[in-house]
N, CA, C and O atoms as a GROMACS GRO file, in nm:
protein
  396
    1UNK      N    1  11.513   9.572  10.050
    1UNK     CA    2  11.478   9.468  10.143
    1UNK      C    3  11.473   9.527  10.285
    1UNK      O    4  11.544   9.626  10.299
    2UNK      N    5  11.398   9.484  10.399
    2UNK     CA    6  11.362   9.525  10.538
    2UNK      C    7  11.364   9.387  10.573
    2UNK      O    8  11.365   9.290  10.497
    3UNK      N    9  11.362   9.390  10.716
    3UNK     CA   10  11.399   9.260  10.794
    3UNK      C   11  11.300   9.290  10.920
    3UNK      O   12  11.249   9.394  10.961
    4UNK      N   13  11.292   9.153  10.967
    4UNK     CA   14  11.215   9.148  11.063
    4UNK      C   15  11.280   9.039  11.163
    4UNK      O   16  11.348   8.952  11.108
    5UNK      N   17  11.268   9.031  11.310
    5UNK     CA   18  11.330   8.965  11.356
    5UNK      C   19  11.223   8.870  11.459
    5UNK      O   20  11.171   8.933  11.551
    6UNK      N   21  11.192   8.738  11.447
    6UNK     CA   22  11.114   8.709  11.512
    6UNK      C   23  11.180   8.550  11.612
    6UNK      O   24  11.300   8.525  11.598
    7UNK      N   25  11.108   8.470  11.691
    7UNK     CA   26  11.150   8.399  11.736
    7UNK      C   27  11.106   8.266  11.678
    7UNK      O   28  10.984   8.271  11.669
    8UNK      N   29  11.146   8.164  11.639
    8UNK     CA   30  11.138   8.011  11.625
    8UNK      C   31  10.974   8.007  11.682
    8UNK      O   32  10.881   7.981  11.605
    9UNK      N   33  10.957   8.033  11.801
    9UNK     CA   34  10.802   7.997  11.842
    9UNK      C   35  10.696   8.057  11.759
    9UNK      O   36  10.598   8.011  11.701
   10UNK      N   37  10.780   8.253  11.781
   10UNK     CA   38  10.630   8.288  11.713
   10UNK      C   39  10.643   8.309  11.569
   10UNK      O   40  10.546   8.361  11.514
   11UNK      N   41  10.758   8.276  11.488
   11UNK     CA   42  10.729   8.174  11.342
   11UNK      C   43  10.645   8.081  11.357
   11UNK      O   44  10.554   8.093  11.275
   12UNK      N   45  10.636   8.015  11.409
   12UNK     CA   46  10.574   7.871  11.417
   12UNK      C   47  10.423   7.903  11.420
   12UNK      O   48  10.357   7.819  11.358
   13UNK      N   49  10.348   8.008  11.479
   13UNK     CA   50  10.213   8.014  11.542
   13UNK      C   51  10.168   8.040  11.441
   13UNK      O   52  10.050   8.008  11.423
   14UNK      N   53  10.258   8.120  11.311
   14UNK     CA   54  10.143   8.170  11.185
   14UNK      C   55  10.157   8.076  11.039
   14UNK      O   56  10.086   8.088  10.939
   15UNK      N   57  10.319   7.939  11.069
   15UNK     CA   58  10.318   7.905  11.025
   15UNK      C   59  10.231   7.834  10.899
   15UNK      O   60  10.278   7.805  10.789
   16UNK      N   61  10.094   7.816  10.943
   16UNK     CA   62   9.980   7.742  10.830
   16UNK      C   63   9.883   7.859  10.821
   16UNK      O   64   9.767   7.830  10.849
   17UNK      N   65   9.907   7.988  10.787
   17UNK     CA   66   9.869   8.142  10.776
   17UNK      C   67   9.870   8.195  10.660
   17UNK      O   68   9.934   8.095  10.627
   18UNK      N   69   9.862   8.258  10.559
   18UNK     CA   70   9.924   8.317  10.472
   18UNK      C   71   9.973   8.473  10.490
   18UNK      O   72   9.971   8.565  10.408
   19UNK      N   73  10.004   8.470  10.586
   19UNK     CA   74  10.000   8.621  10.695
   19UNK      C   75  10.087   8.580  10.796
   19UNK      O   76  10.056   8.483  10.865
   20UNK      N   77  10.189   8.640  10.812
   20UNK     CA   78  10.256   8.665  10.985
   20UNK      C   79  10.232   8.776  11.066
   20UNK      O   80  10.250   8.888  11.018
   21UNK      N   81  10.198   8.765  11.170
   21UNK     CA   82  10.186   8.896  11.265
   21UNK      C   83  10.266   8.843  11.354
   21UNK      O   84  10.282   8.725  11.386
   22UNK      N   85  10.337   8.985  11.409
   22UNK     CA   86  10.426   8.925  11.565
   22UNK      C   87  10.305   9.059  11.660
   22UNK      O   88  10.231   9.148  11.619
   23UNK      N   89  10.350   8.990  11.846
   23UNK     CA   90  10.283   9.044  11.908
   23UNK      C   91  10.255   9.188  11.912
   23UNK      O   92  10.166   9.240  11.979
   24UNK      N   93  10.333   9.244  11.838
   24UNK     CA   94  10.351   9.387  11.849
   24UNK      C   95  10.280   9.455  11.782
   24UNK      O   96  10.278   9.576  11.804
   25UNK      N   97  10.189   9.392  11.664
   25UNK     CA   98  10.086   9.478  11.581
   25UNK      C   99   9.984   9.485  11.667
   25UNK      O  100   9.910   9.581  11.651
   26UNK      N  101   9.948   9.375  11.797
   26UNK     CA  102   9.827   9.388  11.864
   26UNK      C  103   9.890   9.529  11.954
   26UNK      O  104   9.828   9.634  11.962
   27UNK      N  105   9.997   9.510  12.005
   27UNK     CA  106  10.031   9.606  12.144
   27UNK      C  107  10.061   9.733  12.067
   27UNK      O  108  10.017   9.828  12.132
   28UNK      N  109  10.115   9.770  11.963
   28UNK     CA  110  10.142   9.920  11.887
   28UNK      C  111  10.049   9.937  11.802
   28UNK      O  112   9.995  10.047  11.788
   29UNK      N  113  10.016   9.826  11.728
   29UNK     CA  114   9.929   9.873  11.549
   29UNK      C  115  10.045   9.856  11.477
   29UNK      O  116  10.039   9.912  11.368
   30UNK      N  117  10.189   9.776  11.505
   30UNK     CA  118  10.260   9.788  11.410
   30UNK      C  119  10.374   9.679  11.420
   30UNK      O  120  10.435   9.661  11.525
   31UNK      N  121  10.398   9.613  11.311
   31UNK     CA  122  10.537   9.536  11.302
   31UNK      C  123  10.646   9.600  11.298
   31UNK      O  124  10.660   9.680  11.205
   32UNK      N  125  10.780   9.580  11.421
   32UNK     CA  126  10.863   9.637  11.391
   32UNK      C  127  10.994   9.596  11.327
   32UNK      O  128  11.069   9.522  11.390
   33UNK      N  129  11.032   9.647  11.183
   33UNK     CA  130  11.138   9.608  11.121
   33UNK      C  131  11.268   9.701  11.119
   33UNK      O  132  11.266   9.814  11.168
   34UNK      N  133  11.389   9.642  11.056
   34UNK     CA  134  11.496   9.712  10.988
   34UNK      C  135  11.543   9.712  10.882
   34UNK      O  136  11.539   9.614  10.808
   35UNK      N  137  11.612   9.849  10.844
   35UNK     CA  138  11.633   9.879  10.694
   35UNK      C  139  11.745   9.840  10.689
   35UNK      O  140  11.789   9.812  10.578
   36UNK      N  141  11.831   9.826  10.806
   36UNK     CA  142  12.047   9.772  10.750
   36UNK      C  143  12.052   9.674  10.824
   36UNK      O  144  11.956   9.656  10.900
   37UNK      N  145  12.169   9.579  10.826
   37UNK     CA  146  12.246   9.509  10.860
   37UNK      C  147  12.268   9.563  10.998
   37UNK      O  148  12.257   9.501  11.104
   38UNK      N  149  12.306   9.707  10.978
   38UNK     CA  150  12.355   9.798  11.148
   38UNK      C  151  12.237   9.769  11.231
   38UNK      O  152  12.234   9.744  11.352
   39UNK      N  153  12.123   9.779  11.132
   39UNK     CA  154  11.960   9.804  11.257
   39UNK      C  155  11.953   9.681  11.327
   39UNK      O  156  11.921   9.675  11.446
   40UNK      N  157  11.996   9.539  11.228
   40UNK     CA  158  11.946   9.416  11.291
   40UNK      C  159  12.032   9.418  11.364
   40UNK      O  160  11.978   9.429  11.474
   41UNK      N  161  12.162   9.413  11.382
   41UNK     CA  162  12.309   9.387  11.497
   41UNK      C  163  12.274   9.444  11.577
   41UNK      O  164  12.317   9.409  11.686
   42UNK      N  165  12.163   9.579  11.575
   42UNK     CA  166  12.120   9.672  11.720
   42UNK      C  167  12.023   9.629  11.791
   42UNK      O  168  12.032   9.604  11.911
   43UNK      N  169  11.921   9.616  11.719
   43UNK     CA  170  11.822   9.540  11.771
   43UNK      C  171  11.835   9.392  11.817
   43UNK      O  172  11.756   9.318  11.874
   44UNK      N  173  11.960   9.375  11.774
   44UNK     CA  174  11.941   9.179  11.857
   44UNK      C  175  12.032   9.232  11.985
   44UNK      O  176  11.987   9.214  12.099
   45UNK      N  177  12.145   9.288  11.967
   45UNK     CA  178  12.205   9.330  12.109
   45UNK      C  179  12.097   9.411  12.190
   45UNK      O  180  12.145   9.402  12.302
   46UNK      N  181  12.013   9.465  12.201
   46UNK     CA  182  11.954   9.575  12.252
   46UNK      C  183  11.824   9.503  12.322
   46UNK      O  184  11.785   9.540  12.433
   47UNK      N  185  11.738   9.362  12.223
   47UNK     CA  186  11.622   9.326  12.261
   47UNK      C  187  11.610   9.144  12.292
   47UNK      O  188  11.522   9.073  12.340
   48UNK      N  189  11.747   9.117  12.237
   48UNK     CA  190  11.744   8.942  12.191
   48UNK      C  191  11.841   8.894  12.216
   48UNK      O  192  11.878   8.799  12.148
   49UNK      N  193  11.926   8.946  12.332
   49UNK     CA  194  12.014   8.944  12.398
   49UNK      C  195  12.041   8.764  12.478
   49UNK      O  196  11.980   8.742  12.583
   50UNK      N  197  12.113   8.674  12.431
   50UNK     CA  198  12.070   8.530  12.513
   50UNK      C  199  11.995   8.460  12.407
   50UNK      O  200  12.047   8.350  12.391
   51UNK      N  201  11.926   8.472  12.354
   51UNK     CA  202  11.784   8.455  12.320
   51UNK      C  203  11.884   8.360  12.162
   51UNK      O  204  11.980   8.402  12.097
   52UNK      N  205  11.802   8.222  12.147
   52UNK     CA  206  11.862   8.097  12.064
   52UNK      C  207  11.758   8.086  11.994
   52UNK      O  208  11.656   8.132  12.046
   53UNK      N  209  11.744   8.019  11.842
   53UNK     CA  210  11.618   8.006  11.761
   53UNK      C  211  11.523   8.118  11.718
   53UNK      O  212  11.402   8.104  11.697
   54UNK      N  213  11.598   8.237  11.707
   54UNK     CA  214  11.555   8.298  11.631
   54UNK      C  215  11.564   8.293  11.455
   54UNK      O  216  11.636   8.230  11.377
   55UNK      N  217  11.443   8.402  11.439
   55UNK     CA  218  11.477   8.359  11.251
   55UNK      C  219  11.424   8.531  11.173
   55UNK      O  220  11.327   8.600  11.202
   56UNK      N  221  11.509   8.551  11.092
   56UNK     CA  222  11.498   8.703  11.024
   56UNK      C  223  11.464   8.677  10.915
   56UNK      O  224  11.533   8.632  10.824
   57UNK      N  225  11.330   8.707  10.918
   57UNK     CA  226  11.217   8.734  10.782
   57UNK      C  227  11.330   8.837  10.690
   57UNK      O  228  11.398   8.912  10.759
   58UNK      N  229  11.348   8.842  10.567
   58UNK     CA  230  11.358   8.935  10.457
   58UNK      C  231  11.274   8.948  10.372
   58UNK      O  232  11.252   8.860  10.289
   59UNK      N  233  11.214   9.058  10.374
   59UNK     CA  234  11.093   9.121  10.329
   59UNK      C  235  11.096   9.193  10.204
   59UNK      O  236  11.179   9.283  10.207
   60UNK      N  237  11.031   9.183  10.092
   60UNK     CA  238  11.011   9.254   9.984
   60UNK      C  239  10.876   9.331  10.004
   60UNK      O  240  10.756   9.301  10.006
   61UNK      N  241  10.976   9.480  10.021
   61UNK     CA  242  10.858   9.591  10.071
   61UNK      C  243  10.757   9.623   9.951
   61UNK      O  244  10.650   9.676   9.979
   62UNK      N  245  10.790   9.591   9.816
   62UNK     CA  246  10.722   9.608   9.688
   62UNK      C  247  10.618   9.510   9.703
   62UNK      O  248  10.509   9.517   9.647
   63UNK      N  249  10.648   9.433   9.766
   63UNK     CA  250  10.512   9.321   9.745
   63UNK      C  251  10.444   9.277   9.911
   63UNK      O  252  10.430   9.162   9.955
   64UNK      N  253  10.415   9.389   9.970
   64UNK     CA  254  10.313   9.423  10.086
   64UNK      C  255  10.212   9.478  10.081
   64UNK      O  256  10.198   9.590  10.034
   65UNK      N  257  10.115   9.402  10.133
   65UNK     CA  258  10.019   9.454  10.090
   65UNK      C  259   9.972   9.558  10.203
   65UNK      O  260   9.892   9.648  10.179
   66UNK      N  261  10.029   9.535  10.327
   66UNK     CA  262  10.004   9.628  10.458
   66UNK      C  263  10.084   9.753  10.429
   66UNK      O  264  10.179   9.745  10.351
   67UNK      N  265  10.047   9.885  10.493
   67UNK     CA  266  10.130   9.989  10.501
   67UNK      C  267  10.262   9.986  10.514
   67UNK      O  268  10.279   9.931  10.623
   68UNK      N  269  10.376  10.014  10.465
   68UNK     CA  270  10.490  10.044  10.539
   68UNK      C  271  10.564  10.218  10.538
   68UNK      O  272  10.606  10.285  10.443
   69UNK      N  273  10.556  10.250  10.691
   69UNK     CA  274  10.597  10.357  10.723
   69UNK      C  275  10.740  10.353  10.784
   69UNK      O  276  10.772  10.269  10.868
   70UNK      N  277  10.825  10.448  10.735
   70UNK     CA  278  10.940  10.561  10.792
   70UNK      C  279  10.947  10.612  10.902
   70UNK      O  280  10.965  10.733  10.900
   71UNK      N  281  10.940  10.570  10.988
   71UNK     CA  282  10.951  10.619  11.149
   71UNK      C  283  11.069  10.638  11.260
   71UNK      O  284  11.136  10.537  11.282
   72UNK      N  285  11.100  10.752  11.329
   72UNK     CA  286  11.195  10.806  11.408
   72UNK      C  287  11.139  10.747  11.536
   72UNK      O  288  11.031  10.767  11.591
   73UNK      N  289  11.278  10.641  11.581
   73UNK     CA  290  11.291  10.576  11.686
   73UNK      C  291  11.342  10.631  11.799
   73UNK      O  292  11.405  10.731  11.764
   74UNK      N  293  11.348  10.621  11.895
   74UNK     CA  294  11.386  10.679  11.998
   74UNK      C  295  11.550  10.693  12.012
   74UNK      O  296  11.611  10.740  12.108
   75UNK      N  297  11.600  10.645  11.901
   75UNK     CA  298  11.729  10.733  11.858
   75UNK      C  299  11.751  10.791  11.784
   75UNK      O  300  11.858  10.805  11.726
   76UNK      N  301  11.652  10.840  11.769
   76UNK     CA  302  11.643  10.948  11.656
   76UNK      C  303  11.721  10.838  11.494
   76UNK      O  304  11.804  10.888  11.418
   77UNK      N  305  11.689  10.753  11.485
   77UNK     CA  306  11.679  10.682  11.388
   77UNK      C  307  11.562  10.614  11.301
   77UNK      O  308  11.472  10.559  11.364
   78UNK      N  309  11.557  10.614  11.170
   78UNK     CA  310  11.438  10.543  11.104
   78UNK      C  311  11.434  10.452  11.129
   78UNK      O  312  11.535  10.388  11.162
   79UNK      N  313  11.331  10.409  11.124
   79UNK     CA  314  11.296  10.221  11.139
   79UNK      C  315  11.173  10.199  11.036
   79UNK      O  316  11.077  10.277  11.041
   80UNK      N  317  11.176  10.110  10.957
   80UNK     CA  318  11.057  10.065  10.882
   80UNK      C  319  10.986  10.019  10.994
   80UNK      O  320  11.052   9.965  11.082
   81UNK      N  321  10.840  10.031  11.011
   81UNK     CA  322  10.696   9.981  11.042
   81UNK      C  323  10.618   9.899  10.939
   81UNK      O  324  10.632   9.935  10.822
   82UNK      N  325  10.541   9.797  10.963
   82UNK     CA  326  10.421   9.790  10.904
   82UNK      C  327  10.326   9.777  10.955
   82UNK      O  328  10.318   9.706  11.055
   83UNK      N  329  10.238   9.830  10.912
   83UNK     CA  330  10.102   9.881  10.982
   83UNK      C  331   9.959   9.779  10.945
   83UNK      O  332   9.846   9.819  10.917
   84UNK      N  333  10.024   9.594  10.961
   84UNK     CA  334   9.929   9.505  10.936
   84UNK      C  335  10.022   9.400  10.892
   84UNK      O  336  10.139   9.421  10.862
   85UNK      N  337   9.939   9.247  10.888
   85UNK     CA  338  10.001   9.158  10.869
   85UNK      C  339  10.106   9.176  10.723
   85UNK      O  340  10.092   9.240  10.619
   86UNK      N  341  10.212   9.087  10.775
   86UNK     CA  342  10.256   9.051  10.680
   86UNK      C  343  10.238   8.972  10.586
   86UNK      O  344  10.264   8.860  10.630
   87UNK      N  345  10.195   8.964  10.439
   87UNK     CA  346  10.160   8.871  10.328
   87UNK      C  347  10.287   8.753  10.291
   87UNK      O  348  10.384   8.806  10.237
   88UNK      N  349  10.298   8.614  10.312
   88UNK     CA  350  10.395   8.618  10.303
   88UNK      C  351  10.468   8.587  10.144
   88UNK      O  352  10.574   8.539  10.103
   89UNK      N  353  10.336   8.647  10.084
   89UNK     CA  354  10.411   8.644   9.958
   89UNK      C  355  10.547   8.766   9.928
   89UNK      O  356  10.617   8.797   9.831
   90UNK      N  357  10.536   8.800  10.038
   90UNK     CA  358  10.643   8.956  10.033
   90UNK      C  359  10.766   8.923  10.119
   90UNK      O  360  10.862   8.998  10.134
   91UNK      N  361  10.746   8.779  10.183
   91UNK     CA  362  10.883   8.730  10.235
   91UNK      C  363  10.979   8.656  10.165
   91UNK      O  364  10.955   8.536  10.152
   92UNK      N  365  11.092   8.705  10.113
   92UNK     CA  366  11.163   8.653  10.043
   92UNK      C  367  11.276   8.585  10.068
   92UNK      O  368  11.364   8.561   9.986
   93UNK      N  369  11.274   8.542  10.224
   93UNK     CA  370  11.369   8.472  10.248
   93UNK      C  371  11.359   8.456  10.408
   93UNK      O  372  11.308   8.548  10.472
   94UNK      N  373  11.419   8.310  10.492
   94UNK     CA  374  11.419   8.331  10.625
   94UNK      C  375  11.572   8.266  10.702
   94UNK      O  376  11.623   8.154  10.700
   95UNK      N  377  11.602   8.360  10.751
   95UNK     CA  378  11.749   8.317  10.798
   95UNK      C  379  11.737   8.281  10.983
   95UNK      O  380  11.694   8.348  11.077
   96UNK      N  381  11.806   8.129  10.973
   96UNK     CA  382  11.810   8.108  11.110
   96UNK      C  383  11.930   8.193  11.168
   96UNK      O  384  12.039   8.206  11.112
   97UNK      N  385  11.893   8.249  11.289
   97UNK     CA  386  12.061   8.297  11.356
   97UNK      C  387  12.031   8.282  11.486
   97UNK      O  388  11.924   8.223  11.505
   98UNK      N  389  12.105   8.324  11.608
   98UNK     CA  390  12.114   8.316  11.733
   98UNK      C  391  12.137   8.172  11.769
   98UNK      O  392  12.135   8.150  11.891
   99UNK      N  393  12.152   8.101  11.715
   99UNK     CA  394  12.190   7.932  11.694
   99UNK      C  395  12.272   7.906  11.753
   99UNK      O  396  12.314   7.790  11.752
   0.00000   0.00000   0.00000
């Protein structure tokens, strides 16, 4: 499983979609996810800091139909990518947090 961390709003925009994209496939070419528990606790302190109504996609990387790449983050850590919308037949779950 990989995770994705998005906000209440921009859930909402792809809501009637069969596809989620967050802004970041337009600005990189890529969705950015995490592979642990450690990545998401980093990434919400680090980017989502304050920030209420968020919701964490859990993703079944077996059933994507977009690329997903292995990529060294600027801490010298992996991070899953995907390189196109998300199908959301490959989302297997959505957890509210920052609540």
């Amino acid at each position: 499983m990989i995770y994705h961390i998005t906000t209440k709003t921009g859930w909402e925009k792809w809501v009637t979609h069969a596809y989620y994209e967050s802004e970041t496939l337009d600005q990189e070419g890529f969705i950015h996810c995490c592979a642990t528990d450690a990545q998401v606790e980093g990434v919400l302190q680090r980017y989502f800091v304050g920030q209420k109504e968020l919701i964490l996609l859990h993703i079944d990387p077996t059933k994507l139909i977009a690329a997903l790449k292995y990529e060294l983050a600027t801490n010298d850590e992996l991070f899953p990518h995907i390189y196109g919308a998300i199908n959301k037949e490959a989302i297997s779950k959505m957890a509210n947090i920052g609540d």
